[in-house]
OpenMM code with the backbone's topology and positions (N, CA, C; nanometers):
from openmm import Vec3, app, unit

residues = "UNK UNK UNK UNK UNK UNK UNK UNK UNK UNK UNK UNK UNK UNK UNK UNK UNK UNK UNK UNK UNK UNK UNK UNK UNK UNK UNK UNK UNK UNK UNK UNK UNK UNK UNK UNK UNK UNK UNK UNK UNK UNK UNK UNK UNK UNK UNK UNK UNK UNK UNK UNK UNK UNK UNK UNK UNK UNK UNK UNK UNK UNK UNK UNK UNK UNK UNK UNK UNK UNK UNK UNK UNK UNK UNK UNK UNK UNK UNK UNK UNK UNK UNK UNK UNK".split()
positions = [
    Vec3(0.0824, -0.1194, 0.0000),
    Vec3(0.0000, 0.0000, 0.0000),
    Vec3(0.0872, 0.1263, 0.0000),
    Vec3(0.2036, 0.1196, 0.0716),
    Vec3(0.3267, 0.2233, 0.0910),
    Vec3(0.3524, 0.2409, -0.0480),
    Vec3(0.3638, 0.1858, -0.1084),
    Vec3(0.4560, 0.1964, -0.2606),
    Vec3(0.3640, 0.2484, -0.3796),
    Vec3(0.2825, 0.2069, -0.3585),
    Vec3(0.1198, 0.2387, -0.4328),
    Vec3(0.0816, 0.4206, -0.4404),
    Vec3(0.1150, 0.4697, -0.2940),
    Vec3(0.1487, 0.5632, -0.2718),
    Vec3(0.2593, 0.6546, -0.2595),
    Vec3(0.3979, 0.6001, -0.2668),
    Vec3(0.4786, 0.6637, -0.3023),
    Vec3(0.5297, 0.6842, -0.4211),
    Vec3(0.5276, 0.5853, -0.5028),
    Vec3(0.5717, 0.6018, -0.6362),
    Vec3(0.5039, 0.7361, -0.7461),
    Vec3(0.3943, 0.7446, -0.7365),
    Vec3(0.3384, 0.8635, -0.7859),
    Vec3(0.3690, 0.9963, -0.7116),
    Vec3(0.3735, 1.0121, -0.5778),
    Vec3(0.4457, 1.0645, -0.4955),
    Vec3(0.5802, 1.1278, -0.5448),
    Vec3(0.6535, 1.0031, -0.5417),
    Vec3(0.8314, 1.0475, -0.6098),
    Vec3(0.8294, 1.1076, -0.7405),
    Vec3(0.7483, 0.9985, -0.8424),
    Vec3(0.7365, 1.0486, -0.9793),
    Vec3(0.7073, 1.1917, -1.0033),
    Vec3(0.6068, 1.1909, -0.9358),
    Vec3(0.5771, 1.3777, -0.9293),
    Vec3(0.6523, 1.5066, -0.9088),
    Vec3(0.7367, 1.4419, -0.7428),
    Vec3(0.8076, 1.5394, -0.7232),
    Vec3(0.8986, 1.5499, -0.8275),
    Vec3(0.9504, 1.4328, -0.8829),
    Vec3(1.0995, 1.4223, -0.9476),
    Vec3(1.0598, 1.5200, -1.0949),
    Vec3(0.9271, 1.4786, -1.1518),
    Vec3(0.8871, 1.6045, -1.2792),
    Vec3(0.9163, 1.7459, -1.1990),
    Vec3(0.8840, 1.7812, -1.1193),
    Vec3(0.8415, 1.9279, -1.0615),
    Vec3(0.9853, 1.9426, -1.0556),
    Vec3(1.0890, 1.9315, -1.0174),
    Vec3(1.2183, 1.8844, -0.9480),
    Vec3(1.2919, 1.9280, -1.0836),
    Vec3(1.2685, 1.8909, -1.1917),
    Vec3(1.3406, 1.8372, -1.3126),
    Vec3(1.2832, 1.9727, -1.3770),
    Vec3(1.1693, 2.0279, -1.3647),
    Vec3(1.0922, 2.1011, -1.4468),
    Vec3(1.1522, 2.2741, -1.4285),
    Vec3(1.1551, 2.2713, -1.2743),
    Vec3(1.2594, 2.3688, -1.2413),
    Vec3(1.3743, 2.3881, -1.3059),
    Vec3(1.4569, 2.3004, -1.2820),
    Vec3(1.6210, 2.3150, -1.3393),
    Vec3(1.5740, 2.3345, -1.5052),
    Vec3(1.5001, 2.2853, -1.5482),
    Vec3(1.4773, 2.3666, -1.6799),
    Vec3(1.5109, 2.5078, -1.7727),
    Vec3(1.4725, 2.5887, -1.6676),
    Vec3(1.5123, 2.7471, -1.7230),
    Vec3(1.6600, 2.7400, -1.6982),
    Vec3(1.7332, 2.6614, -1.6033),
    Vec3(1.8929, 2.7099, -1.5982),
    Vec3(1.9656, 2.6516, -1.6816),
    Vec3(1.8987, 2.5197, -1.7416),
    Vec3(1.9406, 2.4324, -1.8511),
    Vec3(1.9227, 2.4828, -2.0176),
    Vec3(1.8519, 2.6044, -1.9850),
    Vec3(1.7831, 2.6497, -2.1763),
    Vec3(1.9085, 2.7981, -2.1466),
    Vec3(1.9433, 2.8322, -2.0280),
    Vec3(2.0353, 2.9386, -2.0254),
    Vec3(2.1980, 2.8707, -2.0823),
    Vec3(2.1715, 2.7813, -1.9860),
    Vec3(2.3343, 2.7423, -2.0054),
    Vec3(2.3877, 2.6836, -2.1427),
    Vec3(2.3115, 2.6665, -2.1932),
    Vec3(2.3353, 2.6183, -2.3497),
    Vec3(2.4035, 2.8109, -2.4225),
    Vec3(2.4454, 2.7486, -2.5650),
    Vec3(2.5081, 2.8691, -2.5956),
    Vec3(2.4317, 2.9259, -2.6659),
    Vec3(2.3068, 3.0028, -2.5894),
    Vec3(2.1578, 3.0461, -2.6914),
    Vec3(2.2476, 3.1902, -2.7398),
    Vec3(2.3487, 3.2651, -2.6883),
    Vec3(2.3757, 3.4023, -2.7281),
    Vec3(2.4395, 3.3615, -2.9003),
    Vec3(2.4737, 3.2276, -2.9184),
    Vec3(2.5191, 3.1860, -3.0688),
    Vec3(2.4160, 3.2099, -3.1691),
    Vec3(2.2675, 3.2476, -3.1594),
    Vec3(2.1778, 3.1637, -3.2296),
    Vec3(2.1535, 3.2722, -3.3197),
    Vec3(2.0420, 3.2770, -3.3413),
    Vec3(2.0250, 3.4084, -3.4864),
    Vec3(1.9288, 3.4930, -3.3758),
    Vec3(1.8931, 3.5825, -3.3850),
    Vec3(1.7729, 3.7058, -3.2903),
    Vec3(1.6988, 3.6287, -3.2555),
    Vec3(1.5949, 3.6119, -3.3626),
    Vec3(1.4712, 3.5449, -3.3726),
    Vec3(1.4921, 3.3854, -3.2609),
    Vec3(1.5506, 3.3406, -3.2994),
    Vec3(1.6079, 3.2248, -3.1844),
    Vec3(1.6394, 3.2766, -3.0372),
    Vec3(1.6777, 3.3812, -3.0135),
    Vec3(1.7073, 3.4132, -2.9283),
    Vec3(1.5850, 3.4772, -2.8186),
    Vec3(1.5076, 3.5125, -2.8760),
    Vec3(1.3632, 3.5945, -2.8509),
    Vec3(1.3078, 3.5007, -2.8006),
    Vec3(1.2902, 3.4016, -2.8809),
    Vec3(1.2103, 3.2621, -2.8686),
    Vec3(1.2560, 3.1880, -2.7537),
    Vec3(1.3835, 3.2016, -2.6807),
    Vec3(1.4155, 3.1107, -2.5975),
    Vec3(1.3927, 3.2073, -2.4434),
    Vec3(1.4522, 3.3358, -2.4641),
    Vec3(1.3895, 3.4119, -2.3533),
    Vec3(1.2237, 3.3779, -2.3154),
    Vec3(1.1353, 3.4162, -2.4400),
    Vec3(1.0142, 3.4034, -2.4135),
    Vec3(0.9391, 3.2614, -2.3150),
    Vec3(1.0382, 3.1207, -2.3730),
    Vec3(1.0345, 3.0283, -2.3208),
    Vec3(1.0894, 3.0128, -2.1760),
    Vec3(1.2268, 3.0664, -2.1448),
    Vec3(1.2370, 3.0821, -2.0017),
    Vec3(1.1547, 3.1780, -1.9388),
    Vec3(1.0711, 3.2441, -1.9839),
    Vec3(0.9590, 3.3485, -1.8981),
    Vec3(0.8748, 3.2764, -1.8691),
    Vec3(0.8213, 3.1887, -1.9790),
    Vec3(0.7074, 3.0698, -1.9683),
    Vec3(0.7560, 2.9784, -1.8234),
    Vec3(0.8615, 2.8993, -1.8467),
    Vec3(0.8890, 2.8315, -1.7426),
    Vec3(0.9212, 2.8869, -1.6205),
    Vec3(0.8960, 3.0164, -1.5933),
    Vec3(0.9323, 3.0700, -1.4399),
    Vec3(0.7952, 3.0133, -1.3449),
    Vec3(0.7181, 2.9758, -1.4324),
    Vec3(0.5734, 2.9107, -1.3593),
    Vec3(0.6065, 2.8242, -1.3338),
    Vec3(0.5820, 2.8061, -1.1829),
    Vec3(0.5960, 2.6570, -1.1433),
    Vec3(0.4776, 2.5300, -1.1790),
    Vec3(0.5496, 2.3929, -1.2128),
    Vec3(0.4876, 2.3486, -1.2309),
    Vec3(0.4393, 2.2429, -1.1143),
    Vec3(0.3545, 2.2071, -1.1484),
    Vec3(0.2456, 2.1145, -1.0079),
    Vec3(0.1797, 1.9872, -1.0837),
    Vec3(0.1839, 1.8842, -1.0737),
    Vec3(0.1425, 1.7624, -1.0928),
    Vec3(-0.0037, 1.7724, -0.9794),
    Vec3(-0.1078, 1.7561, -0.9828),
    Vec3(-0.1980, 1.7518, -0.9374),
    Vec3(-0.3201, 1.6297, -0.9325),
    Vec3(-0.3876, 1.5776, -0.8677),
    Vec3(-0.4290, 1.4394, -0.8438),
    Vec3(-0.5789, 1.5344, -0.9146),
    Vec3(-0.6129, 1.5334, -1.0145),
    Vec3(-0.7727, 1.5749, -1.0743),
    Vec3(-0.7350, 1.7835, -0.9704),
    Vec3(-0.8091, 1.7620, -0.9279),
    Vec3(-0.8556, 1.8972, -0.8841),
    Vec3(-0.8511, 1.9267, -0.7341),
    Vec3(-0.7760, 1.7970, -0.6611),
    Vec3(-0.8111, 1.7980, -0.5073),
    Vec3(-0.6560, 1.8078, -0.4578),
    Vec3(-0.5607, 1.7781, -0.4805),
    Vec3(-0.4165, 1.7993, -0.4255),
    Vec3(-0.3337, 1.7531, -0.5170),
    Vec3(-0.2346, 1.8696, -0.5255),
    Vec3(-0.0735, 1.8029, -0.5573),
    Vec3(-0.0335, 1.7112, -0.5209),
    Vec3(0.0614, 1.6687, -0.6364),
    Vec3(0.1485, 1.5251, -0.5937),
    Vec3(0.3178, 1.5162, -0.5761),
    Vec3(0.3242, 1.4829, -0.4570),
    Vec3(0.4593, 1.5175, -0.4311),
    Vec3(0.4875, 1.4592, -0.3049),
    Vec3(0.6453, 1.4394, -0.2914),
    Vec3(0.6510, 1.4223, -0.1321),
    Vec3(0.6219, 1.5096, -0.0034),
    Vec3(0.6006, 1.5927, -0.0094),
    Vec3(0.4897, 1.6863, 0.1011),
    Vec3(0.3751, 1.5667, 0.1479),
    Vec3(0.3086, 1.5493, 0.0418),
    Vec3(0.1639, 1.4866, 0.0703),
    Vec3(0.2282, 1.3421, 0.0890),
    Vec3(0.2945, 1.3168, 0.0388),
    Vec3(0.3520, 1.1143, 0.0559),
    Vec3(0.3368, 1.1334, 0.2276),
    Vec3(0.4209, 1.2330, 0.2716),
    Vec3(0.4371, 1.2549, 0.4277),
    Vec3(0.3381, 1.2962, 0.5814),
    Vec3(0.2647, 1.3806, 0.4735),
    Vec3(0.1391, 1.3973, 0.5357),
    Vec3(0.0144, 1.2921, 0.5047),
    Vec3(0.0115, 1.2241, 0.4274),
    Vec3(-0.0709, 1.0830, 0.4286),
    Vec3(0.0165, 0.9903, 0.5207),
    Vec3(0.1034, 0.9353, 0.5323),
    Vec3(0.1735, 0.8312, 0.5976),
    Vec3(0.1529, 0.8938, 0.7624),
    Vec3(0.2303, 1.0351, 0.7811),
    Vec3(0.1761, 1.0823, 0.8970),
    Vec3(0.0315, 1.0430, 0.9768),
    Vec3(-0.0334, 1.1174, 0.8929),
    Vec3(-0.2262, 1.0481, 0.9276),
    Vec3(-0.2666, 0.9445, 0.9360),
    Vec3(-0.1661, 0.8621, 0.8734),
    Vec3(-0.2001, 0.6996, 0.8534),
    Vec3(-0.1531, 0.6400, 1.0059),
    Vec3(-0.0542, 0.7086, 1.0562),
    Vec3(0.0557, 0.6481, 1.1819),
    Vec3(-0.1084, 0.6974, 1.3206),
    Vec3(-0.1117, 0.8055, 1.2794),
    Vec3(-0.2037, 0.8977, 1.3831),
    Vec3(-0.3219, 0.7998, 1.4050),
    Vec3(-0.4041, 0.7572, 1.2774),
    Vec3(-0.5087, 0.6875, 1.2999),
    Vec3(-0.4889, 0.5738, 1.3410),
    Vec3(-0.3783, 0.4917, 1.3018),
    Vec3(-0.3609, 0.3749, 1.3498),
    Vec3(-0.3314, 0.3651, 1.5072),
    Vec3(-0.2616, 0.4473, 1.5485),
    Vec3(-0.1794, 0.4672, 1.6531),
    Vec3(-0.3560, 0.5052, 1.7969),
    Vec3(-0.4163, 0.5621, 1.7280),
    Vec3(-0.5782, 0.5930, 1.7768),
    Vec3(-0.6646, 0.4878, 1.8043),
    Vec3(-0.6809, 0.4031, 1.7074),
    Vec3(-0.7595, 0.2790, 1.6889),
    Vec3(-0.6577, 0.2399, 1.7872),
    Vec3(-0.5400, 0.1864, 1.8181),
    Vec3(-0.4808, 0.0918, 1.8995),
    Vec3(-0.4983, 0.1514, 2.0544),
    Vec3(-0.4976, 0.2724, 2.0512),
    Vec3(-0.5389, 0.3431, 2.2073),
    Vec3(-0.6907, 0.3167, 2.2458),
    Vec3(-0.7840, 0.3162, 2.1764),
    Vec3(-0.9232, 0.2843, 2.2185),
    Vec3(-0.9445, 0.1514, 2.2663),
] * unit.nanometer
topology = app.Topology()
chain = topology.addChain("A")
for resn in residues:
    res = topology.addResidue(resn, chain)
    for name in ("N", "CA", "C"):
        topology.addAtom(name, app.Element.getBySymbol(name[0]), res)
C-alpha cells in the first residue's frame, strides 16, 4: 500500500524537481550563438517556465513528497488511535 502511494508521490516530485532546473538548462546552453529570432524565442520560453509546475491528483491535491508525508503521517495517527481505544 506504501509503494502504491509513493511512487506517484516520487514520480511527481521528481517532474516538478526536473521542471525547475529547466530554465537554468535552456540558459546554459550557448543560446547568445543563435540568430535574434532564436534568441527571442528562448527568452520568451524561459519566462514561460518561471511558472511553477504542479502535478496535481484531478482537482483535489498536488502530488509530491509533502503529501507522501502527510498521508503516511495520518495513517501512523489513525492507526496509533484505533490501537489506544
Amino acid at each position: 500500500m506504501i509503494v502504491q502511494i509513493f511512487l506517484p508521490c516520487y514520480y511527481g516530485n521528481q517532474l516538478t524537481v526536473h521542471a525547475n532546473q529547466l530554465t537554468n538548462s535552456v540558459f546554459n546552453t550557448s543560446w547568445l550563438e543563435y540568430s535574434a529570432k532564436t534568441r527571442k524565442e528562448l527568452i520568451y520560453y524561459m519566462e514561460f517556465l518561471k511558472r511553477p509546475v504542479k502535478v496535481r491528483a484531478g482537482i483535489f491535491f498536488e502530488i509530491g513528497l509533502p503529501i507522501f508525508m502527510t498521508t503516511i503521517n495520518n495513517a501512523y495517527t489513525f492507526f496509533a488511535l484505533l490501537l489506544h481505544l
